[in-house]
C-alpha positions in Angstrom: 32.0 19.3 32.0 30.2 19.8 35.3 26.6 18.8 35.6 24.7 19.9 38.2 21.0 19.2 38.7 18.1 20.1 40.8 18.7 23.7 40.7 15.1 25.7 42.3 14.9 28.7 39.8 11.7 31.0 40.4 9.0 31.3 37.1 10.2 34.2 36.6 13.7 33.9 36.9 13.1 30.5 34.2 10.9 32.0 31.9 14.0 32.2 28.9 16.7 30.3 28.0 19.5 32.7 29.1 17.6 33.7 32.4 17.2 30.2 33.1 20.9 29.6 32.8 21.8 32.9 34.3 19.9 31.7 37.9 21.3 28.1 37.4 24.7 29.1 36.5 24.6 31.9 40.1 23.5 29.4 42.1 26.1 26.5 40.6 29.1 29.1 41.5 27.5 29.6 44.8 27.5 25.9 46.1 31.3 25.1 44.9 32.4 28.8 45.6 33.5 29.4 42.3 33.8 33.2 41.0 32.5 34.5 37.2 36.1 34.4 35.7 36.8 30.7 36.6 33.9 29.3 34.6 35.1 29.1 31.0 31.5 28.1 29.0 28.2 26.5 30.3 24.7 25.7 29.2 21.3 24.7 30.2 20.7 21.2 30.4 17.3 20.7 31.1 14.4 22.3 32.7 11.3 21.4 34.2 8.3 22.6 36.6 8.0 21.5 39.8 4.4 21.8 40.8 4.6 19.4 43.7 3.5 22.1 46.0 0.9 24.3 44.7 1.9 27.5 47.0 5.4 27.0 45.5 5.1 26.1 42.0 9.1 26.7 40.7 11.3 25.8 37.7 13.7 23.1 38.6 16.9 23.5 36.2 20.4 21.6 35.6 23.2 23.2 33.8 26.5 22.1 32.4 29.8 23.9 32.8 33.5 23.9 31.9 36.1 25.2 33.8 39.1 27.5 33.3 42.4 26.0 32.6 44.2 25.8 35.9 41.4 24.4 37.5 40.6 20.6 38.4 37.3 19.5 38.3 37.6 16.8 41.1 38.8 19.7 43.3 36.2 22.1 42.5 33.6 19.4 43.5 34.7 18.3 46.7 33.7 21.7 47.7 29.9 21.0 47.4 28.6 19.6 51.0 26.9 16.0 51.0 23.5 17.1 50.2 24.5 19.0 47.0 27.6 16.7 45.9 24.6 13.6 44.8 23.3 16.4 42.6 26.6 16.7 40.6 28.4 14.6 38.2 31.0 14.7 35.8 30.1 14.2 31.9 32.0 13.5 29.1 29.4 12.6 26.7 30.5 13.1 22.6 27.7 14.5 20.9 25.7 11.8 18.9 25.9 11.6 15.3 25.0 10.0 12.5 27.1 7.3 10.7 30.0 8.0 8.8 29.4 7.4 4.5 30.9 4.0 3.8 33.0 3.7 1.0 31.8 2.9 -2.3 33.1 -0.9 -2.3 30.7 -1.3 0.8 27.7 0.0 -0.7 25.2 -2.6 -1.8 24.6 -3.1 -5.5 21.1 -2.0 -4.7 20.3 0.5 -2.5 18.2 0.3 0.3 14.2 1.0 -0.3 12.4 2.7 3.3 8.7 2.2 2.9 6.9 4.5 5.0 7.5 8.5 5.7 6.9 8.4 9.5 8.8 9.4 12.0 10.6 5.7 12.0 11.1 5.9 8.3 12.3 9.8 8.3 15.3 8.5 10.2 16.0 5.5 9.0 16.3 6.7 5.4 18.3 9.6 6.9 20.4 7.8 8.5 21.5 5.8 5.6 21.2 8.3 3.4 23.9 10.5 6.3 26.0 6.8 5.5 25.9 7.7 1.5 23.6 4.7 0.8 21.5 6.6 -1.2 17.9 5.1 0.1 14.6 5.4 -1.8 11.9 6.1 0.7 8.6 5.9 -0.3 5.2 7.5 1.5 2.0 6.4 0.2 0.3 10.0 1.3 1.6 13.5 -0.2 4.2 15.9 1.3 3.5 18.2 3.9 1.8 21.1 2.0 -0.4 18.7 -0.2 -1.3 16.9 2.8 -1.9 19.6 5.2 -4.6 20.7 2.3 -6.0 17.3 2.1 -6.4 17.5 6.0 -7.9 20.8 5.6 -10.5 19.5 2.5 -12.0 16.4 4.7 -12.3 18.7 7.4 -14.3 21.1 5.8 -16.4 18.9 3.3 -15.9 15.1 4.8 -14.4 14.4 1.3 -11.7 11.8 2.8 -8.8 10.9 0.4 -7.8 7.7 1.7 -4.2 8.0 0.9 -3.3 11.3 2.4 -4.9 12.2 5.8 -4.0 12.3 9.2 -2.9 8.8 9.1 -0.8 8.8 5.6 2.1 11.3 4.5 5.0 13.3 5.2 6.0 12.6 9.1 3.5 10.3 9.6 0.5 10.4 12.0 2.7 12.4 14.2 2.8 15.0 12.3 -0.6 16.3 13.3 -0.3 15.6 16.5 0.6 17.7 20.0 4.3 16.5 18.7 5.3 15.8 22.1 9.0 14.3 21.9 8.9 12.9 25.7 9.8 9.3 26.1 10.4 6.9 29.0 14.2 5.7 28.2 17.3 7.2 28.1 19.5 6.2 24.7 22.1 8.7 23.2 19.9 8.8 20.5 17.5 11.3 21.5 20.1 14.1 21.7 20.7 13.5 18.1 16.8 13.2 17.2 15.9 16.1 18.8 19.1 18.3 17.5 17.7 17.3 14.2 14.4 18.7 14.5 16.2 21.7 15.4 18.1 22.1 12.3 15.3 21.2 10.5 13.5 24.6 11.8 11.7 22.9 15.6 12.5 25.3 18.4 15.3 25.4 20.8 13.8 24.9 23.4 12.8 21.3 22.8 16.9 20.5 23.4 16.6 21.2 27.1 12.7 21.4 28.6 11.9 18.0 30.4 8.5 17.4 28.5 9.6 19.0 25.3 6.7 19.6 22.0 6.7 21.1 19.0 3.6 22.1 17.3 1.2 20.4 14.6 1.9 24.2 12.8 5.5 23.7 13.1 5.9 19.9 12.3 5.0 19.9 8.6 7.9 22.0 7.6 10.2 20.3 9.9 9.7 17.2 8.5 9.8 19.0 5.0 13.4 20.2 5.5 14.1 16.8 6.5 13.0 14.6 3.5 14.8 17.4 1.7 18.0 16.7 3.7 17.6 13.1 2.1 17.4 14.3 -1.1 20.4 16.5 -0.9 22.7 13.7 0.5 21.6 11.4 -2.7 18.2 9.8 -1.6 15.2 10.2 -3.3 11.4 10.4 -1.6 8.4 9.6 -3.6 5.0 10.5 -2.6 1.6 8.9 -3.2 4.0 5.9 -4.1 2.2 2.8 -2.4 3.5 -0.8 -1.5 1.6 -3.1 -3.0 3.7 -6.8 -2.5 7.2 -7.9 -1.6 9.3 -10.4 -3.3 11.4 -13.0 -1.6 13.9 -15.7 -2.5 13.5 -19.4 -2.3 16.0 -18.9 1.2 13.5 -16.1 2.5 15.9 -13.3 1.1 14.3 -10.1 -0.2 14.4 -9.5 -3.9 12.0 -6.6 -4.7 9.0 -4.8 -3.6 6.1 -4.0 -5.7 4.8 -0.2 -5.5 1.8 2.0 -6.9 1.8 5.1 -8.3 -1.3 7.7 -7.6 -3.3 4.5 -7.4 -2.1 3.3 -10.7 0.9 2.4 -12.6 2.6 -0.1 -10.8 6.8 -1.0 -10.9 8.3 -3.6 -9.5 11.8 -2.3 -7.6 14.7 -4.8 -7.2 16.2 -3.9 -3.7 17.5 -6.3 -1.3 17.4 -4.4 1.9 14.2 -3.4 2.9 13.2 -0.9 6.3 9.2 -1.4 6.4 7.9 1.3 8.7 4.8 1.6 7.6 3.0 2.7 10.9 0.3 1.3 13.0 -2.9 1.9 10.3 -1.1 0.7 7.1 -4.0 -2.4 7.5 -3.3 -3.3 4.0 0.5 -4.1 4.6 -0.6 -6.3 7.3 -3.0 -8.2 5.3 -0.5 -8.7 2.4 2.3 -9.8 5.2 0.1 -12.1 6.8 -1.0 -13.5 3.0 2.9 -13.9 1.6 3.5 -16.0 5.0 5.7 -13.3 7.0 6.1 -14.0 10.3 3.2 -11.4 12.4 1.7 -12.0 16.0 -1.0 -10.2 18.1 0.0 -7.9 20.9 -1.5 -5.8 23.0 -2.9 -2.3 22.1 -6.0 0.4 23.4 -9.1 1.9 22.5 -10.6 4.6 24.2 -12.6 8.2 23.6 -11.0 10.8 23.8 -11.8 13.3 26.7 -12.1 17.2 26.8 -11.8 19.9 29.9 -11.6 23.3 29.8 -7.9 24.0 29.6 -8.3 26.6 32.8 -9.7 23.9 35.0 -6.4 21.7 34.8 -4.3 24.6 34.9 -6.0 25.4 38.4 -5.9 21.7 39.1 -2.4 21.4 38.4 -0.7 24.7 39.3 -2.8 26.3 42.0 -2.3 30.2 42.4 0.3 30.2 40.0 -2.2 28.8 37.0 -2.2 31.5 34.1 1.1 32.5 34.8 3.0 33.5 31.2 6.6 31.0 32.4 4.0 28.1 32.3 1.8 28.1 29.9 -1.0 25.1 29.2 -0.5 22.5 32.1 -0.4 19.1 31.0 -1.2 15.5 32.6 -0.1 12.0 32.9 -2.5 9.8 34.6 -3.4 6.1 35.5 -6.1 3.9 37.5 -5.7 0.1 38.0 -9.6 -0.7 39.0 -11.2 -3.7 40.4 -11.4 -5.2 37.6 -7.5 -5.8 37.1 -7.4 -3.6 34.4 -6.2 -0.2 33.8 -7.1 3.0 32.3 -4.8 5.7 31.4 -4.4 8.5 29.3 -2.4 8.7 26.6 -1.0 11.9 24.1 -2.3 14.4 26.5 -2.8 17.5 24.4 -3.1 20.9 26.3 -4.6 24.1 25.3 -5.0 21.6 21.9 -7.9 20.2 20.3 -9.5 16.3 18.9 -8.9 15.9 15.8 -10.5 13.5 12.9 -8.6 11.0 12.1 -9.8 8.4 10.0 -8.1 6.8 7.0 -10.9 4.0 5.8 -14.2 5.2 4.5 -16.9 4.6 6.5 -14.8 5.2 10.1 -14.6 7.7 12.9 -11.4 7.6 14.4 -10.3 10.5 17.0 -7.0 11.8 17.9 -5.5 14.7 19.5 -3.4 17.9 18.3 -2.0 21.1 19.5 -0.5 24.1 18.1 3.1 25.0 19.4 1.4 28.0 21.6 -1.4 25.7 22.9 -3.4 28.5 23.2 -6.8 26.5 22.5 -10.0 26.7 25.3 -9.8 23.2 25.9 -7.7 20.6 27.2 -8.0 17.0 25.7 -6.3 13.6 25.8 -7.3 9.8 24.9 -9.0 7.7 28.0 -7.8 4.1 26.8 -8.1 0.7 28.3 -5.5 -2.1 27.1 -7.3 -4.7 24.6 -5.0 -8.0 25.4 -4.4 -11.1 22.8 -6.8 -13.1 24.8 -9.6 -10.4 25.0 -10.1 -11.3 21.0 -12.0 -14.5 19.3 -10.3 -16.8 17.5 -6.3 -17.2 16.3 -6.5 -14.7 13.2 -3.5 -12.8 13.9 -5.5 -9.6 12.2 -8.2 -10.0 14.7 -7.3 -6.5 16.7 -7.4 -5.0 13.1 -11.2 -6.1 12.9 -11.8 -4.9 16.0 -10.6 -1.9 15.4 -12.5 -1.3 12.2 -15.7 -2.6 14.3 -15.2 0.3 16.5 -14.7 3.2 13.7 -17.9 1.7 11.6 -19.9 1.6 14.7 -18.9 5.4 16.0 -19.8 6.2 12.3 -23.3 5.0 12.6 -23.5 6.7 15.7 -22.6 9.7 14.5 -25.2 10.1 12.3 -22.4 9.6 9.1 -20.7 12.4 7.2 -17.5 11.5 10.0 -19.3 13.5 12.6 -18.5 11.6 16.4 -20.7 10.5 18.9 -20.1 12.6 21.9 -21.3 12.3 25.8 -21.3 14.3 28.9 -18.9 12.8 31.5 -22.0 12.9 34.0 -24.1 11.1 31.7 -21.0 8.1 31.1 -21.0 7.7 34.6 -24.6 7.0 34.6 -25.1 5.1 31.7 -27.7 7.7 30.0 -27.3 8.9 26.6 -26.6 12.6 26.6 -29.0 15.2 24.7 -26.8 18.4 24.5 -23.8 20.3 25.3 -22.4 21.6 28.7 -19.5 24.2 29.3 -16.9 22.1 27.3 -17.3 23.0 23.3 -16.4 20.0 21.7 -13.3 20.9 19.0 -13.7 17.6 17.0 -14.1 19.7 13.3 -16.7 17.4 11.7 -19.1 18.0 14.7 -20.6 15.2 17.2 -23.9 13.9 17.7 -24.5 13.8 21.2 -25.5 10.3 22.6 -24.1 7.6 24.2 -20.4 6.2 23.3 -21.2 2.9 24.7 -21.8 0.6 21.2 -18.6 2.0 19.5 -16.4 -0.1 22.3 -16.1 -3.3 23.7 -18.0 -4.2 26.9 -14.9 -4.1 29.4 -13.3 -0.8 27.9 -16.6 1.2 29.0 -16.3 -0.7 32.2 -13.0 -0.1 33.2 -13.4 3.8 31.7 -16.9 3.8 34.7 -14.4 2.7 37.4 -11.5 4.7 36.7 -12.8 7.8 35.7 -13.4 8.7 39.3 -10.2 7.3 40.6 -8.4 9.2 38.1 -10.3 12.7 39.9 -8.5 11.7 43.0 -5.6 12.4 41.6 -6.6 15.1 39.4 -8.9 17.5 41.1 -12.2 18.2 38.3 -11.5 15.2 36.1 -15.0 13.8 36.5 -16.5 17.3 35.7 -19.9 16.5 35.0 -19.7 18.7 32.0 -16.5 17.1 30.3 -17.0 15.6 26.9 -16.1 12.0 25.4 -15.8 12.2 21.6 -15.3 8.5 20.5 -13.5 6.4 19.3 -9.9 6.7 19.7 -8.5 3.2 18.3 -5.0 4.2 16.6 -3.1 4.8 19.7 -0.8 1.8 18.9 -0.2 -1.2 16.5 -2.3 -4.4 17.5 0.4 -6.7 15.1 3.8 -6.8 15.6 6.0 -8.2 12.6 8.3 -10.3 14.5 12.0 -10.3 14.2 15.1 -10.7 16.3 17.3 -8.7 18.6 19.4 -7.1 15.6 16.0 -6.2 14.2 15.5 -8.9 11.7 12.6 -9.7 10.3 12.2 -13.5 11.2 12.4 -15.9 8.0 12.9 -12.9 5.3 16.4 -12.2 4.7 17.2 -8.2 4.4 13.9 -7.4 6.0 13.9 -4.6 8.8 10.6 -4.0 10.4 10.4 -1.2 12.1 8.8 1.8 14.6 5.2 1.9 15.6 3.6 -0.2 12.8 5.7 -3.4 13.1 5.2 -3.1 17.0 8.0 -1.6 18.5 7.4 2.5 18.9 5.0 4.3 20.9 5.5 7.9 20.2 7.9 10.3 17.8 10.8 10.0 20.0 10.9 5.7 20.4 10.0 5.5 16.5 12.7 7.9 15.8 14.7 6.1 17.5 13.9 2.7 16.2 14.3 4.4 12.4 18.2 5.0 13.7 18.4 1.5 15.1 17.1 -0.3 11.8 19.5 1.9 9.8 22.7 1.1 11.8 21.6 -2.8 11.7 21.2 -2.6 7.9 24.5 -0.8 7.6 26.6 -3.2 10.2 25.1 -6.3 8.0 26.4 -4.6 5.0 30.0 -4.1 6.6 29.8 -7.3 7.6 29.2 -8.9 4.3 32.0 -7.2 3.0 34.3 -8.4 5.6 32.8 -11.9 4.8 34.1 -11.1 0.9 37.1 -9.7 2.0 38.2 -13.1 3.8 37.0 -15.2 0.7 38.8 -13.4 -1.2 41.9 -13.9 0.4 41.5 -17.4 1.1 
């Protein structure tokens, strides 16, 4: 096929699919003088807004086309002029897929156990369970409906069930999220991630727009259909099924893992493959890797507050005249300072038109994160302000010593809240000046437990409120209104990423432990749906190669 990118296609000839393609595909035929009969199929590629100049705010598009027989493609593309030819390329890309199902002699005698329903261990355990291995994934928190009521519950009463919440269940932390599938790499993966959420009921239109999301309405039945998909192909998902210790051989290999049920019966599960993506606030699994001698170290993570506008402002901010218009919808941002300080701060999980969202999982805790609908139609606009907390920034050589720190935060921006999980909040103005706040401006704060207005100061560590005073007005020079004097900080946002990373090798093996994958954004190597996704794939092809390769290993015995 013919690729051809960079295409300028007005908002409102962009606003669909097919008109998107219809303007791409006329100007494509235009620049290599092709007519409608010698273009045999094409589709849209990828779309994205161009807002660089806010009197001219476009869509820029690439499509993809095949010719008609009788036509070369080298031929057609020598037509284009110099300025247009770097725009085109020819691709010949197989769609991605997931493994073929090994034969029965390659299966192991025990089949693989997944721990931990996130996005990392959604694929993983499909993509073994797509290779006919047959995985058993297990979730400590409830499936989506279940969950989404247990959500609901704390919300409205501040009743928090510390297995199933925000944190814990069905899809993981994402799940109530913005579910924003962007990511920073390119890896053939991500077609095949993201044309799995479609078949599992996401939208289309997350196979083609640049900065594609999906919804915290949509994502529970999405990842639903997938843990189904699972079960139909031979695996089986238990929920509210907790790991509680792990099994290993005197040569490190894994023999078994140790799991609770509702908090109670425990069973002990032979397996000797194990995928542990338990995500970044499974705290517990850390301690007991760090007491059975696995192999952890500290890395660097962030803590921040999370930070609300009034969704209008950045759409004025980011799109100019052309703010409100229907082909746009809620404007995002991506934004960074370095300060004088040498550090940064940046935001991170930028929800627009969305809301903050409570999100602890430990009694006693406030921990803030952000969601939006798939129509992010909310009033405000909100997205965590975090600083970077390095290895050397904590006390001591406990390897769990971002974990405390972590927890010092949530306990102290529970005290501040006054209890009951409500969140201190403060008035941008008032940050900057280092004065408590006493009420409310034009920004309503969304968090649903309610904030106690104050100062955010005591929930975070002396250089993240430094760094957050220096590059809050940097960051409104390159985002016109971000230092609104009337903008809220709800604290603390502490669960952006992992502070431990469970070390292993290249081929993702756990070091010293035999059969032991760690994986995604709790073992340290995600940082959003799309990488842990994509890490869960990874994992799962490393487990199945080492089982092939075994059997080759047998195979040669044998015939020796």
């Amino acid at each position: 096929m013919i690729e051809i990118s960079e295409i300028k296609v007005s908002l409102k000839e962009g606003a669909t699919e097919q008109a998107a393609l219809e303007a791409g595909m006329r100007e494509a035929a235009r620049l290599l003088s092709l007519a409608p009969a010698d273009i045999a199929h094409s589709e849209l590629h990828r779309t994205s807004i161009d807002a660089r100049k806010k009197s001219d705010v476009h869509f820029t598009v690439s499509v993809r086309f095949g010719l008609r027989d009788g036509l070369d493609q080298q031929e057609v593309i020598s037509r284009a002029d110099a300025k247009v030819s770097r725009r085109i390329r020819i691709v010949d890309e197989d769609a991605p897929s997931y493994p073929a199902p090994l034969g029965k002699h390659a299966r192991p005698a025990l089949r693989p156990v997944v721990v931990g329903a996130g996005c990392a261990g959604l694929f993983a355990a499909l993509t073994l369970a797509e290779a006919g291995l047959e995985p058993l994934l297990i979730e400590r928190g409830d499936n989506a409906a279940d969950r989404t009521r247990a959500v609901e519950h704390f919300n409205t009463t501040g009743e928090l069930d510390l297995e199933s919440n925000i944190q814990f269940g069905l899809g993981g932390a994402g799940t109530f999220s913005d579910g924003k599938l962007t990511t920073g790499t390119k890896n053939p993966a991500h077609r095949l991630i993201l044309q799995t959420f479609v078949d599992a009921g996401a939208p289309r239109e997350i196979l083609w727009e640049a900065k594609p999301h999906v919804g915290s309405d949509i994502l529970p039945g999405v990842v639903a259909h997938m843990a189904a998909r699972i079960r139909e192909l031979g695996g089986e998902v238990l929920f509210r099924t907790r790991l509680v210790d792990i099994d290993r051989g005197p040569n490190g290999q894994i023999e078994a893992v140790h799991v609770s049920h509702n908090g109670e019966d425990e069973e002990r599960i032979a397996c000797s493959h194990l995928i542990l993506a338990c995500g970044h606030s499974a705290r517990d699994v850390f301690e007991l890797l760090d007491r059975r001698g696995f192999e952890l170290a500290r890395k660097t993570f962030a803590v921040g507050a999370r930070i609300e506008h009034l969704q209008a402002d950045i759409d004025r901010a980011q799109y100019g005249p052309a703010a409100g218009h229907p082909a746009l919808g809620a404007a995002p941002y991506k934004l960074v300072a370095h300060t004088k300080n040498g550090r940064s701060l940046f935001s991170f999980c930028m929800c627009p038109g969305g809301e903050v969202v409570a999100a602890a999982s430990e009694a006693g805790g406030v921990v803030t994160n952000g969601a939006s609908l798939h129509a992010r139609a909310g009033k405000n606009a909100n997205a965590a302000l975090l600083v970077n907390v390095n290895p050397q920034d904590l006390p001591g050589d406990d390897v769990l010593a971002g974990i405390q720190l972590q927890r010092e935060c949530e306990r102290m921006a529970y005290e501040l809240g006054g209890g009951a999980y409500k969140a201190p909040a403060q008035l941008v103005d008032d940050f900057l000046c280092g004065i408590p706040s006493v009420r409310g401006g034009k920004v309503t704060p969304t968090y649903p437990r309610g904030v106690t207005w104050g100062s955010i100061n005591m929930a975070l560590p002396q250089h993240v409120t430094e760094t957050m005073r220096m590059g809050i007005p940097e960051l409104a020079r390159r985002l016109r209104g971000f230092d609104d004097e009337e903008a809220v900080l709800t604290g603390v946002e502490t669960r952006s990423s992992s502070p431990i990373t469970v070390v292993r090798d290249r081929a993702c093996h756990a070091q010293g432990a035999q059969g032991l994958y760690p994986c995604g954004e709790g073992a340290g190597y995600a940082g959003g749906i799309m990488s842990a996704a994509t890490d869960g794939i990874r994992c799962a092809e490393s487990l199945i190669a080492d089982l092939v390769q075994a059997l080759s290993a047998t195979s040669r015995d044998a015939s020796h």
